[in-house]
C-alpha positions as CSV (number, residue, x, y, z in Angstrom):
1,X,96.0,93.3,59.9
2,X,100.0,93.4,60.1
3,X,101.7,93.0,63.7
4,X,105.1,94.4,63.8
5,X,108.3,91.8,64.4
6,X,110.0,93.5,66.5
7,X,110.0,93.1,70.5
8,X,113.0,95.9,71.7
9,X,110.9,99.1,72.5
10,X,112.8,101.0,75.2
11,X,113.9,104.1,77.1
12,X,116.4,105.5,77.2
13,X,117.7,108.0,80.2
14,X,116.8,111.1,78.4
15,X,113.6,109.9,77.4
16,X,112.5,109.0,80.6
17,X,113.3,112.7,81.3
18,X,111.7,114.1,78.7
19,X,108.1,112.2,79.2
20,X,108.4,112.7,83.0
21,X,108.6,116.6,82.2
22,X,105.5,116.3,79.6
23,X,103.2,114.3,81.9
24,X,103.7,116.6,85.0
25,X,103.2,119.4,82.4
26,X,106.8,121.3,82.1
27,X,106.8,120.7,78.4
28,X,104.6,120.7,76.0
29,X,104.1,117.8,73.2
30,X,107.1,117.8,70.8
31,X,109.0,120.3,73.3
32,X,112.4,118.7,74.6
33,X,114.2,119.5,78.0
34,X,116.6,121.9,78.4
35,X,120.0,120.8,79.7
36,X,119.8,121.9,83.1
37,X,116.4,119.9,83.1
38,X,118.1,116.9,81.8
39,X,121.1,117.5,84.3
40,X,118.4,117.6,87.3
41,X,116.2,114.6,86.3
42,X,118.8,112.3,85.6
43,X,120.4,113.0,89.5
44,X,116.9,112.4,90.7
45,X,116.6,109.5,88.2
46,X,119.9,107.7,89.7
47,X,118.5,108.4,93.2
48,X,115.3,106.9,93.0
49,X,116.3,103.9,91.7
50,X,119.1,103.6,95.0
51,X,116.1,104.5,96.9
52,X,113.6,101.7,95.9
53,X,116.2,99.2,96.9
54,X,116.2,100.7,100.3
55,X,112.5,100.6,100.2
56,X,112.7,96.4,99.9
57,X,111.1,96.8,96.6
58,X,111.4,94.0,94.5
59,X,113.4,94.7,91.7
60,X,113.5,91.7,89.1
61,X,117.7,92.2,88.8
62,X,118.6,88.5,89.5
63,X,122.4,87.5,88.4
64,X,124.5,84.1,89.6
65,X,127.6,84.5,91.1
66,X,130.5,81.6,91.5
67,X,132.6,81.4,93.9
68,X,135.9,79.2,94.0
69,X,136.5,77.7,97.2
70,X,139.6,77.4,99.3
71,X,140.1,75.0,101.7
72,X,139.7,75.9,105.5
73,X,138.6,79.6,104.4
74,X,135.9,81.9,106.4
75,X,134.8,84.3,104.0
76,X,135.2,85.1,100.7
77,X,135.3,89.1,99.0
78,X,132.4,89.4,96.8
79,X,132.9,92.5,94.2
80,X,134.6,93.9,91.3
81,X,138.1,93.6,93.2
82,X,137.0,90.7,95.6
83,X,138.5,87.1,95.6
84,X,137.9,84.8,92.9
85,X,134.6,85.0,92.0
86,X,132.6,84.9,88.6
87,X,129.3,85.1,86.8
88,X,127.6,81.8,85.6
89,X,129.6,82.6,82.3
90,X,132.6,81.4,83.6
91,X,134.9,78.4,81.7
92,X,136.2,75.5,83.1
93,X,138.1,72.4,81.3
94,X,140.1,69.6,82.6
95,X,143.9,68.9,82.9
96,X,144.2,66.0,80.3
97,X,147.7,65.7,81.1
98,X,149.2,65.9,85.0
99,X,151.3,68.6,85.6
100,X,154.1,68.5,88.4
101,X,155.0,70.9,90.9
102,X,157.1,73.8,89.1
103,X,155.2,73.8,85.6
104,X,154.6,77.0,83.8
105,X,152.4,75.1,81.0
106,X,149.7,72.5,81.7
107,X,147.6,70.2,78.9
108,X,144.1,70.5,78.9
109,X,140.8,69.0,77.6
110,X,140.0,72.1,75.8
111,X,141.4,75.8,75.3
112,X,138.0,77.3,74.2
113,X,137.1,80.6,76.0
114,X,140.4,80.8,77.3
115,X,142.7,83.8,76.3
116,X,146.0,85.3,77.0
117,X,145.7,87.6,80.0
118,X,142.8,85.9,81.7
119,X,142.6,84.6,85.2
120,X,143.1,81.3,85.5
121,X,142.9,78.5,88.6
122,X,144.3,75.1,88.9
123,X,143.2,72.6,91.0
124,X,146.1,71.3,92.7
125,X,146.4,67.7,94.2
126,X,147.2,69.6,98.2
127,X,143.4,70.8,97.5
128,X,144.6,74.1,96.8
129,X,143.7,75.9,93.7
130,X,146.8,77.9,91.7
131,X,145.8,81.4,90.6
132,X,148.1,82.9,88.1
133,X,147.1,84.6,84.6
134,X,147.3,82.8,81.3
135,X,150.8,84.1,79.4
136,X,150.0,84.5,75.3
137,X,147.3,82.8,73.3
138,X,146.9,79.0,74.0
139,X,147.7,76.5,71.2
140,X,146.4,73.4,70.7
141,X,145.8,71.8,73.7
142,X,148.5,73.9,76.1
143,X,148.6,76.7,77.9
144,X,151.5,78.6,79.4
145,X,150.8,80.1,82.8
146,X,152.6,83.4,83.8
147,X,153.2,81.8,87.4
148,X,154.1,78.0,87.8
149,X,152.1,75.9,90.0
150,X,153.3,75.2,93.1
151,X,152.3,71.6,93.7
152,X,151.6,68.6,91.6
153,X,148.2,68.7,89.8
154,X,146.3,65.3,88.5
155,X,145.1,64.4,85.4
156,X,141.2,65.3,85.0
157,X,142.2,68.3,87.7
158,X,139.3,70.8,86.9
159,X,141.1,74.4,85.0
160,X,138.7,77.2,85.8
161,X,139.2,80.7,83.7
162,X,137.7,82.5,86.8
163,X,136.9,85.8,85.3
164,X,134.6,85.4,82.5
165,X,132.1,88.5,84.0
166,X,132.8,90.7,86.2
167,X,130.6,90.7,89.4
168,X,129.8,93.9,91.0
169,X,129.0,93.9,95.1
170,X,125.7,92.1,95.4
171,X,122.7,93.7,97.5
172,X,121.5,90.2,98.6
173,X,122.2,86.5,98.3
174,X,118.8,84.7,97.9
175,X,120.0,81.6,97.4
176,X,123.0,79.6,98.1
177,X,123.8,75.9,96.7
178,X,127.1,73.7,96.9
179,X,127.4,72.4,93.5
180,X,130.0,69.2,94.1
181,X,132.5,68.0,92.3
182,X,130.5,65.0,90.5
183,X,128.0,67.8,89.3
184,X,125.3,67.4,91.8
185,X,124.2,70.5,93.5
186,X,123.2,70.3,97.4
187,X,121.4,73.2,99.0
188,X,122.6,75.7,101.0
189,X,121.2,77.9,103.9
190,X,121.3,81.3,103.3
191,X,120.9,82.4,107.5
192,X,121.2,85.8,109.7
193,X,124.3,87.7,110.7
194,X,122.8,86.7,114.6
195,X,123.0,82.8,113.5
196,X,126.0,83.0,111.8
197,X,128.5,84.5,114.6
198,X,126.5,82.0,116.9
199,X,128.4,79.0,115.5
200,X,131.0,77.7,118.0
201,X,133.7,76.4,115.5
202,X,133.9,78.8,112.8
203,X,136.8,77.1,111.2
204,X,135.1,73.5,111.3
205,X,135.8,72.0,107.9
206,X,133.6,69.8,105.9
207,X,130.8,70.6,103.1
208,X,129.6,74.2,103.1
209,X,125.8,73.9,105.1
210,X,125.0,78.2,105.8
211,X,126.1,81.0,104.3
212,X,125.8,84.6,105.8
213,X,126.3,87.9,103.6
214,X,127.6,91.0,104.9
215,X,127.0,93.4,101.9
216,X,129.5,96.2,103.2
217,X,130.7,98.6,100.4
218,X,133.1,98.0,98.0
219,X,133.5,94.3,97.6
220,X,130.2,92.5,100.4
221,X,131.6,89.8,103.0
222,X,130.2,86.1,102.1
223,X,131.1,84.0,105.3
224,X,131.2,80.2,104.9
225,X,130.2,77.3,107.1
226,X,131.6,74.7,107.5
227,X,134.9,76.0,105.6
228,X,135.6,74.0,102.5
229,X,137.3,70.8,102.6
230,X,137.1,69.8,98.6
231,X,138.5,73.0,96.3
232,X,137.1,71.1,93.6
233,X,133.6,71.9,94.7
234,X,132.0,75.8,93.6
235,X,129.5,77.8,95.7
236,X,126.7,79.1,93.4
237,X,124.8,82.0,94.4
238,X,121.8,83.7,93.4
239,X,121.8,87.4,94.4
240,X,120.1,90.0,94.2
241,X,122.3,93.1,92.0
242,X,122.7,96.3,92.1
243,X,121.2,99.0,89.5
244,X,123.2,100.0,86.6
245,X,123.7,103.8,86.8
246,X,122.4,106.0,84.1
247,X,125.0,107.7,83.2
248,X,124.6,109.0,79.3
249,X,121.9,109.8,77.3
250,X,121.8,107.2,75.4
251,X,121.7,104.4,78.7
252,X,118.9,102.3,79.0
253,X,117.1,101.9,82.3
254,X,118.1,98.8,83.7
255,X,114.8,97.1,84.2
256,X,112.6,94.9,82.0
257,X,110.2,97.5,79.5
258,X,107.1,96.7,82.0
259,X,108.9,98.8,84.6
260,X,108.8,102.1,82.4
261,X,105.8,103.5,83.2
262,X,106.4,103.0,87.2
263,X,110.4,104.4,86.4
264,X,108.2,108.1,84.4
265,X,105.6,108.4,87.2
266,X,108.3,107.9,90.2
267,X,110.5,110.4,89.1
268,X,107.4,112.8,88.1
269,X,106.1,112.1,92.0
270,X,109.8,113.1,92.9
271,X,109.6,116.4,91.0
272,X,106.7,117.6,91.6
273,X,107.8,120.0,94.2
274,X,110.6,121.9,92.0
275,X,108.6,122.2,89.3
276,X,105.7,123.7,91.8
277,X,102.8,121.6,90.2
278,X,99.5,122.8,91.6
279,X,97.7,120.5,94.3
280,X,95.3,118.6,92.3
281,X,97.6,117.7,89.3
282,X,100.4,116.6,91.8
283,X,97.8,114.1,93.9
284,X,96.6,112.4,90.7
285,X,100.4,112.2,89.7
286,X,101.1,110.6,93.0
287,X,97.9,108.0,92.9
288,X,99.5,107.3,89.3
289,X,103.0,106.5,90.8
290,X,101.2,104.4,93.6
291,X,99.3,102.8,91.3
292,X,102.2,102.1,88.4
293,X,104.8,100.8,90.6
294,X,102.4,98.1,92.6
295,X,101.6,97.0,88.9
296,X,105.0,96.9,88.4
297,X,105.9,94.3,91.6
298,X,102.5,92.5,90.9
299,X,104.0,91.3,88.0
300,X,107.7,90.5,89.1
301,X,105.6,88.2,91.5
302,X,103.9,86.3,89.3
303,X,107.1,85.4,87.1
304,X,108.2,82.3,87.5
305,X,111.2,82.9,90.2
306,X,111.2,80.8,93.2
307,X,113.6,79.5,95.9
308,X,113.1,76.4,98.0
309,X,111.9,77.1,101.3
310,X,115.1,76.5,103.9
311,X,115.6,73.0,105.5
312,X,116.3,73.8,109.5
313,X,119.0,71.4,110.8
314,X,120.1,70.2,107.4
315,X,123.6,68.5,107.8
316,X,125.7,67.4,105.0
């Protein structure tokens, strides 16, 4: 007996399409959808997966955000055009040199992952952190910023290259820690809008203790409390993201392959009706979908994702 190497079986969009329309029984074996059938399924495709968020089904799309701190601040953007934020990708090094108030080039530790045109933070020695972009490839050690700092800046200061992935507006945060400055990481509340705005001194500086999320539209609202009083400390999220469109044929659907079977008999259950399938082929369809997209959460439950329960009172 041979077992096959390879572990990458997939979907993509149109073939999602394709085997919804030959299990409700639109197309025959071997028959493929017409354009306009493609067209159709793939808007009802994109809609059902916005829908199970609404739903509070448990997709397993998990991603950990950064953010950079400034001192004394509120709340922080959280999106593709948000404040300084970043994925767990991002690169930070170390000033090995200090630089003075004024410099448009500062030593560091190490250049790797940081490339001309990048977004790049400086901690500064007034606890403030200098955003600017990096101007031409870094050589050796230096690197030439396109703005110059404006305050003196230590040696050992940390250099963060902010913008190593993109974050796009997170549905949830899940879970919240204050990773300090020595590398230890502190927990974090994550607590209700009602809790939040019933703080009494919003503005209170110290380590962060609670964190609310307002996930608006664009870019979602992260408020902070207390507000940061070390810039040299990160906030590190876990939230829950949103679904990658399906856009062309080709796309993939954005869910782990145990997910494909629920994704087929969802959208068949959500076309049912246009395609006029008769009664008793459309209630097994539906018991399938039921049935499929429990199996689907059952399974996301048992993975080995858990969060810490949350410590009422905790103080820093």
């Amino acid at each position: 007996m041979t077992v096959s190497t390879s572990f990458d079986f997939t979907l993509t969009r149109d073939q999602i399409i394709t085997q919804m329309l030959r299990t409700i029984g639109v197309l025959a074996d071997g028959e493929n959808a017409t354009a306009d059938q493609i067209t159709d399924g793939s808007f009802r495709l994109n809609l059902m997966m916005k829908a199970w968020r609404n739903k509070g089904i448990s997709l397993p799309l998990y991603q950990d955000v950064v953010v950079f701190l400034e001192e004394g601040e509120t709340q922080y953007l959280v999106g593709p055009s948000g404040d300084k934020t970043s994925t767990s990708a991002y690169v930070k090094t170390e000033l090995s040199a200090a630089a003075l108030s004024g410099a448009t080039t500062i030593t560091v530790d190490s250049i790797a992952g940081f490339f001309s045109g990048n977004v790049i933070g400086v901690e500064q020695d007034d606890n403030t952190i200098h955003w600017t972009t990096i101007n031409g490839s870094p050589s050796g050690s230096t690197i030439t910023l396109t703005a110059a700092t404006t305050a003196d800046a230590a040696i050992d200061n940390h250099v963060y290259n902010a913008l190593a992935g993109i974050v796009q507006r997170p549905i949830k945060v899940v879970d919240a820690r204050l990773k300090r400055e020595d590398g230890n990481e502190v927990p974090v509340r994550v607590v209700t809008r009602q809790e939040y705005f019933g703080y009494t001194n919003k503005t209170a500086q110290g380590s962060i203790v609670a964190v609310y999320y307002d996930p608006q539209l664009t870019n979602g609202v992260l408020y902070v409390y207390n507000t940061a009083n070390n810039v040299a400390d990160t906030l590190h999220l876990t939230v829950q993201r949103q679904v990658a469109d399906l856009d062309l044929s080709s796309d993939n659907a954005d869910f782990p392959v145990e997910w494909l079977e629920a994704i087929i008999y969802g959208l068949a259950d959500r076309s049912l009706t246009k395609y006029g399938i008769d009664q008793v082929t459309a209630a097994l369809i539906k018991s399938d979908a039921a049935m499929y997209l429990q199996d689907a959460e059952d399974f996301d439950m048992e993975g080995s994702f858990s969060f810490a329960p949350a410590v009422e009172g905790y103080e820093d």
